[in-house]
N, C-alpha and C positions, 0 to 999 in steps of 0.2 A: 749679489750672487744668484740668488733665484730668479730674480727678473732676468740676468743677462739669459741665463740657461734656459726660462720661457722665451726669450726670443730667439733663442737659437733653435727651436723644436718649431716655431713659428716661421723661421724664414726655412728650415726642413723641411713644412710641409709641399711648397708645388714643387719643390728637385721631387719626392713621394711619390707626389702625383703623376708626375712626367715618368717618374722612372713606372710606375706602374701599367700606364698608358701604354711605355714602350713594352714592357715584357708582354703586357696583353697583345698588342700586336706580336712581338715575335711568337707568341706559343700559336697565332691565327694560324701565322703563317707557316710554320712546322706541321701542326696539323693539316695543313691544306695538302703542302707538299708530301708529308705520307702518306696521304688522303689518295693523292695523283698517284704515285711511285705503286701502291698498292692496287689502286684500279689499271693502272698500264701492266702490272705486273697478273692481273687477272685476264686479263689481254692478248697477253704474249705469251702465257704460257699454254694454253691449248693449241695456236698456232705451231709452235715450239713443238709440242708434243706429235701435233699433226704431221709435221716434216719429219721422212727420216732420218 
């Protein structure tokens, strides 16, 4: 019983890995994109303002 349950935490660990890998990349990627949304929106909004 314990050995089966240590291999099951052992073969859980690279899904972990992977799965961690992937969040890391998805939070990059949110970040970047707020990152953008928020400097085109510091962009646009003086123009914006400027027009009337």
């Amino acid at each position: 019983m314990y050995g089966h349950h240590h291999y099951a935490v052992a073969s859980m660990l690279p899904v972990s890995l992977g799965t961690l890998f992937t969040v890391g990349w998805v939070f990059m990627a949110v970040v970047t994109v707020v990152f953008l949304i928020a400097s085109l929106g510091q962009l646009v909004r003086p123009v914006r303002g400027a027009k009337p």
